[in-house]
C-alpha positions as CSV (number, residue, x, y, z in Angstrom):
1,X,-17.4,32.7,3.9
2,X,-18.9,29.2,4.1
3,X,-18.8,29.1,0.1
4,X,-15.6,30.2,-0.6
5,X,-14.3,27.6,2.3
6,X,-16.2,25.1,0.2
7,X,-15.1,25.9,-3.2
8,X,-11.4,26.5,-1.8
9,X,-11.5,22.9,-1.0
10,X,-12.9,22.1,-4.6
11,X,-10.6,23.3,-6.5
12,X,-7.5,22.3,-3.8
13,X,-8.9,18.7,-3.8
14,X,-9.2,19.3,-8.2
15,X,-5.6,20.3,-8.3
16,X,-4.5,17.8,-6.1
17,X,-5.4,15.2,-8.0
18,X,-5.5,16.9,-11.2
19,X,-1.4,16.7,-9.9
20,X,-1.1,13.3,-8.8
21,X,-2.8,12.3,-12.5
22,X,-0.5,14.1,-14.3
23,X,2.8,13.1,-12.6
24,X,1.9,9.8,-12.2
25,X,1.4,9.7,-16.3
26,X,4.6,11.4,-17.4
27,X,6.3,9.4,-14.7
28,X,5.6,6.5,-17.2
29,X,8.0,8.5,-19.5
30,X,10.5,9.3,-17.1
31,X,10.7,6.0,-16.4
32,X,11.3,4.7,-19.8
33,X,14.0,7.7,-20.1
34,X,15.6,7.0,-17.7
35,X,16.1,2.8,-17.9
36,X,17.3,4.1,-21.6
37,X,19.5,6.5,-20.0
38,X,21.0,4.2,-17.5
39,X,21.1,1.2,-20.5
40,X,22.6,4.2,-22.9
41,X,19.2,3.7,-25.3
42,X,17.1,6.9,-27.0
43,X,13.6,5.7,-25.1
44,X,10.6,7.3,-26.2
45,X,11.3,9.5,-28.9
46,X,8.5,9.4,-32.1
47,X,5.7,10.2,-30.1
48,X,5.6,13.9,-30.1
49,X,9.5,15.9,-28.9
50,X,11.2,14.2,-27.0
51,X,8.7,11.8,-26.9
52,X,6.5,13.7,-25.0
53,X,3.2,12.4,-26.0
54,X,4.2,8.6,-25.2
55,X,2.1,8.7,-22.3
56,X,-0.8,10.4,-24.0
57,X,-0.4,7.7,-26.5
58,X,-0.5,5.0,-23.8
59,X,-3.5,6.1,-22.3
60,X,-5.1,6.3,-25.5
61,X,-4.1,2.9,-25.8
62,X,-5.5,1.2,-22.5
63,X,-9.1,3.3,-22.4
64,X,-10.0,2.0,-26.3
65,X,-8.5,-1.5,-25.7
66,X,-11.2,-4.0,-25.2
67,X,-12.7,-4.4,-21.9
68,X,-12.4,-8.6,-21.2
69,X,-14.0,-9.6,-17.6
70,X,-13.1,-13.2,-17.4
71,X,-16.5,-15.7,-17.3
72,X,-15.7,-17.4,-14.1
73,X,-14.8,-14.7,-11.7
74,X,-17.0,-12.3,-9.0
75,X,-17.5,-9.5,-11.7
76,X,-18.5,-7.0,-8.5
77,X,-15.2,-7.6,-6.7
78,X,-13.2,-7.9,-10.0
79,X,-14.1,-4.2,-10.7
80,X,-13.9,-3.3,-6.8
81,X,-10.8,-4.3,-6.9
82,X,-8.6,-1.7,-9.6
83,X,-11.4,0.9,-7.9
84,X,-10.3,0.5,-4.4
85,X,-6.5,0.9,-5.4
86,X,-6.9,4.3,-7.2
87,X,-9.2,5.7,-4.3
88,X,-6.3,4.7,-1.8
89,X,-3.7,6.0,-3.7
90,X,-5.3,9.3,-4.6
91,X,-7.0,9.8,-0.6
92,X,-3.0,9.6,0.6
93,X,-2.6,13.6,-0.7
94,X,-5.1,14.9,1.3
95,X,-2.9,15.9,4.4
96,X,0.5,16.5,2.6
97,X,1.4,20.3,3.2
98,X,1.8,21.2,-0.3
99,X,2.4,25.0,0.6
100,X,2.2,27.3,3.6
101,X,-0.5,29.9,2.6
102,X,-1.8,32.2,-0.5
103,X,-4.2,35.6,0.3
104,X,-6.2,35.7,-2.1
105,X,-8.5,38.7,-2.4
106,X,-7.9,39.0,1.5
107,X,-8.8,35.2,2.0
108,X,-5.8,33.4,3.0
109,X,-6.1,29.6,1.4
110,X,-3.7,27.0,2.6
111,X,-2.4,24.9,0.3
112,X,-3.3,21.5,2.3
113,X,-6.5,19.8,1.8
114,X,-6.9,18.8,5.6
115,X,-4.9,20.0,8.5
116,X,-6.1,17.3,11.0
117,X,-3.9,17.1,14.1
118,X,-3.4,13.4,13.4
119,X,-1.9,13.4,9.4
120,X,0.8,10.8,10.0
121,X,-2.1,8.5,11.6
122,X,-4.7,9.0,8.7
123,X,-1.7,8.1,6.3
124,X,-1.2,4.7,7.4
125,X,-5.2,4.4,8.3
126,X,-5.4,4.8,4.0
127,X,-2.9,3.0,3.6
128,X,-3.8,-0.2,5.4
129,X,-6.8,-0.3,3.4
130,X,-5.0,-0.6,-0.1
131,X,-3.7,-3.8,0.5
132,X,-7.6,-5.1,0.0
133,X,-7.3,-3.6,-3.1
134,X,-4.5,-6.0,-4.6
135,X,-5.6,-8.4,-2.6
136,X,-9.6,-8.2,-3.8
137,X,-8.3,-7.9,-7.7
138,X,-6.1,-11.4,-7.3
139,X,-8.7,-13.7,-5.8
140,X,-11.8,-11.7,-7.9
141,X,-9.9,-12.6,-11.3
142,X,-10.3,-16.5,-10.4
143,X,-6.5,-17.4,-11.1
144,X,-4.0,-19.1,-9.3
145,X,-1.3,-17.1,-10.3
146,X,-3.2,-13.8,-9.6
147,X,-4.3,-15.4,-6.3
148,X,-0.5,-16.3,-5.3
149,X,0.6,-12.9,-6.4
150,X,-1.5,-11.0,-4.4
151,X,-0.6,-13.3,-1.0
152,X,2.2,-12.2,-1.9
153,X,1.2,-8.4,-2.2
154,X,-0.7,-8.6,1.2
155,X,2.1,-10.6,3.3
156,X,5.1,-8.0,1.9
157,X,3.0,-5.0,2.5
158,X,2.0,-5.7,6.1
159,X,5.2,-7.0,6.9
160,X,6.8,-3.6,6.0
161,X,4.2,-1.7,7.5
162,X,5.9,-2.5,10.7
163,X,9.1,-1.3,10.6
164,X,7.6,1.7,8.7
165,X,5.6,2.6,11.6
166,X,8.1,1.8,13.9
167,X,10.3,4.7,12.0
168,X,7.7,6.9,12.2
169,X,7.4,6.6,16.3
170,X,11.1,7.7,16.4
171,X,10.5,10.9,14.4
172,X,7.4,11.6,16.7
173,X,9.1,11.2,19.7
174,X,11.5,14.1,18.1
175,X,8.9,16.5,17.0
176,X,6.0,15.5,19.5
177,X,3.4,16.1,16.8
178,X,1.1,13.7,14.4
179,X,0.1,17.0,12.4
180,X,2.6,17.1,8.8
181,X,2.0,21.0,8.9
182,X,3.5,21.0,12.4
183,X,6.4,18.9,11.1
184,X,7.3,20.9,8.2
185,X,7.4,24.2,10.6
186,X,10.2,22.9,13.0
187,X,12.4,22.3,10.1
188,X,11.8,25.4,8.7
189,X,13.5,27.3,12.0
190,X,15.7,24.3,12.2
191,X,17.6,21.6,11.1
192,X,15.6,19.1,8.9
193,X,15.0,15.7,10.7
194,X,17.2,13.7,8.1
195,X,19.5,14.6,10.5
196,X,18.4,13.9,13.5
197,X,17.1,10.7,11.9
198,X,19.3,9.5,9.2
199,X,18.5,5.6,10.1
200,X,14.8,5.8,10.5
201,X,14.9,7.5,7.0
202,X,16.7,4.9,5.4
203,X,14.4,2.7,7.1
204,X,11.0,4.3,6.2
205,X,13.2,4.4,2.4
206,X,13.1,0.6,2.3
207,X,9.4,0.0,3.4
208,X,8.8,2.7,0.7
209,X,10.1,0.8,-2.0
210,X,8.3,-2.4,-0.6
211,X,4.9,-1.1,0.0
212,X,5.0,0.4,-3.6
213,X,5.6,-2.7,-5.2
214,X,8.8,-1.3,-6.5
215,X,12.1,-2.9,-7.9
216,X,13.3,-4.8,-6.3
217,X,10.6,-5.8,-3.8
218,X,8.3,-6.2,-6.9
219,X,7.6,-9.7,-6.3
220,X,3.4,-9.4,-6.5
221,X,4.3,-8.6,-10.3
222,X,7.5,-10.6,-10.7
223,X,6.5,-11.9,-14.8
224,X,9.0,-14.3,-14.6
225,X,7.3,-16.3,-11.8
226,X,3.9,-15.5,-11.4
227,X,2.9,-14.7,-15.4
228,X,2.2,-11.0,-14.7
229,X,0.8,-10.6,-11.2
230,X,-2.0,-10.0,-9.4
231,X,-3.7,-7.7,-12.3
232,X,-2.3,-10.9,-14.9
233,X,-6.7,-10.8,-15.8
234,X,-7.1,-7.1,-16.1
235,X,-6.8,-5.3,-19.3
236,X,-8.4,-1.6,-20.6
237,X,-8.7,0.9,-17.9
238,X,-9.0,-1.3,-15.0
239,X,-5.3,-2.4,-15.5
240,X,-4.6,1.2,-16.5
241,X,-6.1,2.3,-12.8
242,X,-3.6,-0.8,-11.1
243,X,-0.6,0.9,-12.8
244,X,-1.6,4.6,-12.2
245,X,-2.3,3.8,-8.6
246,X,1.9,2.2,-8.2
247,X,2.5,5.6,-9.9
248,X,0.5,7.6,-7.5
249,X,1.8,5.5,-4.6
250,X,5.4,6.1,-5.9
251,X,5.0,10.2,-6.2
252,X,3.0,10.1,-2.6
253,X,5.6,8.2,-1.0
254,X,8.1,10.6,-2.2
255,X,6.0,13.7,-1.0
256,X,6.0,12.4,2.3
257,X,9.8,11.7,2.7
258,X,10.1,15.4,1.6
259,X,7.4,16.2,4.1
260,X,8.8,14.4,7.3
261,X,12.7,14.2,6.4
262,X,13.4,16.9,4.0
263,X,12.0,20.1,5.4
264,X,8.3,19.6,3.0
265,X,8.4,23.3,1.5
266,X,10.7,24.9,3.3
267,X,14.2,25.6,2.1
268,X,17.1,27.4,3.7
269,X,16.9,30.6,3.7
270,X,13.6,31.2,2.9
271,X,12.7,33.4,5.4
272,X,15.7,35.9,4.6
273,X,14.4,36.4,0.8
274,X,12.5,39.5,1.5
275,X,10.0,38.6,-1.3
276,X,6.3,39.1,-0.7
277,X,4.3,35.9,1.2
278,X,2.4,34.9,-1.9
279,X,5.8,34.4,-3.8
280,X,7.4,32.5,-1.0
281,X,4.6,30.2,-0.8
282,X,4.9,29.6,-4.9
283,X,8.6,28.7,-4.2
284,X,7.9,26.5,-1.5
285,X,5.7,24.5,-3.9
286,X,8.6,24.5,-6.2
287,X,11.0,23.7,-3.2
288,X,8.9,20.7,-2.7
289,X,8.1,19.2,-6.5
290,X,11.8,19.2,-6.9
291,X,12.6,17.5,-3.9
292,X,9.6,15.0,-5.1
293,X,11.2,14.8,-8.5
294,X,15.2,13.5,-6.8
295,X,13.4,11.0,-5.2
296,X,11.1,9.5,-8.0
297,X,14.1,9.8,-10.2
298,X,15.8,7.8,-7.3
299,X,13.1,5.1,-7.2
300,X,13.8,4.7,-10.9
301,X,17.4,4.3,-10.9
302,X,17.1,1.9,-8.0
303,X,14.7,-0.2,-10.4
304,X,17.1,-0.3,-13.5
305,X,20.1,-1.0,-11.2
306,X,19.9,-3.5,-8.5
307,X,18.5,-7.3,-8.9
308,X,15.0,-8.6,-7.6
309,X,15.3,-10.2,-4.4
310,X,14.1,-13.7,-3.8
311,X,10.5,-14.3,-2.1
312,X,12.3,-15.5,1.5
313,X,15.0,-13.1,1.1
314,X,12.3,-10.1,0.8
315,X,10.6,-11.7,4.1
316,X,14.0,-12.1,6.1
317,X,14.6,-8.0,5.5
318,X,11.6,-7.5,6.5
319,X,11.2,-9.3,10.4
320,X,15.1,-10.3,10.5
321,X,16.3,-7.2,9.8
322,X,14.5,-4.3,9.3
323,X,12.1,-4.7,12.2
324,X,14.9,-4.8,15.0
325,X,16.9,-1.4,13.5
326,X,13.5,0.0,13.7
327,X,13.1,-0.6,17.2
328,X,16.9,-0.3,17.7
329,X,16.3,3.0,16.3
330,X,13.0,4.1,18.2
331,X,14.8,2.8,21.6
332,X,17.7,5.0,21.0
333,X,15.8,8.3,20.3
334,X,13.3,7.5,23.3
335,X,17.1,7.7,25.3
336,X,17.9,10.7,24.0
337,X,15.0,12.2,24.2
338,X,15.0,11.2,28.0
339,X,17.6,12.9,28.5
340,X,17.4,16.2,26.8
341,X,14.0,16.6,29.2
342,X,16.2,16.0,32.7
């Protein structure tokens, strides 16, 4: 039993990431499809149908490309850096609830890498930690303007960390449970919590976009200022894991606003299908990549639509703005909640 727990977890943790790679590459093309789309261009379109094997021809690309570690900077934390970013990025999966359960040969796998009681807190726990890894890359590479970018990196991040967790407190003050499996099941019997919560999800939807580094709180990597960013030095495979990691960020961010918002896996009606368990849980998974898929498409629309913001407008969303809905938001729910209990 102890071996098949452990090779269970092998091949969930493989397929996780396995996952998370491959969506995170194609949503390089889906990104250039759709800015062409929305700028009524073809895109990508010689590599392979459709231009399917652009991002094949990408990676190709970035691993043979000369490797180039610039002579004056602290080689250790130069390669730390790009390291520490994909580990982040790629630990952030391990409690999303990607299924309910499979039996398989009268072993019943759940398709969630850790159930720990405390999912939501772990998240964040990661996700404090990947700031060090922008932040490591930009001073390692011993250039101003990778140095300025990635000040810039840390003090956006951190700033919409708050409101972000501040979100968060409303929607456990509704479901009284840290655990994302626990989460998913209440919606499934009920309502899902975008309802109950329609401003903490627009909230935790901003401080999405601004934790990711995406348009248009992509100031660390605005070219026009800063030269490139805080990876300007990088080139090869340790750019390569800098962009794969906003990729991976990107599709984990949007698994998570399924998860908490969205109902995760569970759809309406599920229940009343009448198929067999090992077929619900398969279109559960389904349920859930789809829901994944509106909202990356949704990041990329946002990016090809709306203008960058300036660095001190960025900062006065952040603590002038978003900050006070947030606790707005969580002061309201605690008053509800009060008085559903008396």
């Amino acid at each position: 039993m102890d071996w098949f727990f452990i090779l269970e977890k092998i091949l969930l943790i493989s397929a996780v990431l396995v996952l998370s790679l491959v969506v995170a590459m194609y949503s390089t093309w889906g990104e250039r499809k759709v800015a062409a789309w929305i700028q009524d261009r073809l895109g990508p379109n010689r590599a392979g149908p459709m231009g399917l094997l652009q991002p094949l021809a990408d990676g190709g690309k970035l691993f043979f490309k000369e490797e180039i570690i610039p002579t004056n900077s602290n080689r250790f934390l130069f390669i730390l850096g790009p390291s520490v970013a994909m580990m982040v990025a790629c630990m952030t999966s391990a409690v999303i609830p990607w299924g309910d359960t499979l039996t398989i040969a009268g072993h019943t796998v759940s398709l969630q890498v850790a159930d720990v009681n405390i999912g939501i807190l772990f998240i964040f726990g990661v996700l404090s930690v990947g700031v060090y890894g922008i932040m490591i890359g930009g001073w390692a590479s011993n250039n101003k303007y990778s140095l300025l970018a990635s000040v810039r990196a840390a003090s956006q991040i951190i700033s919409y960390e708050l409101p972000m967790g501040l979100a968060l407190i409303a929607l456990l003050m509704l479901t009284g449970t840290l655990s994302l499996k626990e989460i998913v099941e209440q919606q499934r019997h009920g309502l899902w919590n975008v309802v109950y919560q329609p401003l903490g999800f627009f909230i935790f939807l901003v401080c999405a976009f601004a934790e990711c580094n995406r348009a248009p709180f992509d100031l660390p990597e605005a070219e026009n200022e800063l030269n490139g960013g805080y990876h300007l030095e990088y080139s090869s495979m340790k750019l390569g894991f800098y962009l794969f990691a906003e990729y991976i960020n990107m599709f984990v961010s949007s698994a998570l606003m399924a998860t908490m918002y969205f109902g995760g896996y569970a759809f309406p009606g599920m229940d009343s299908l009448g198929v067999s368990p090992n077929l619900l849980t398969i279109l559960g998974f389904l349920a859930l990549f789809v829901k994944i898929l509106v909202f990356i498409f949704f990041f990329m629309w946002v990016r090809w639509t709306v203008p960058r913001f300036r660095y001190d407008q960025l900062m006065r969303l952040g603590w002038r703005v978003m900050i006070p809905l947030a606790l707005a938001n969580m002061l309201i729910t605690g008053a509800i909640v009060l008085a559903r209990q008396h």
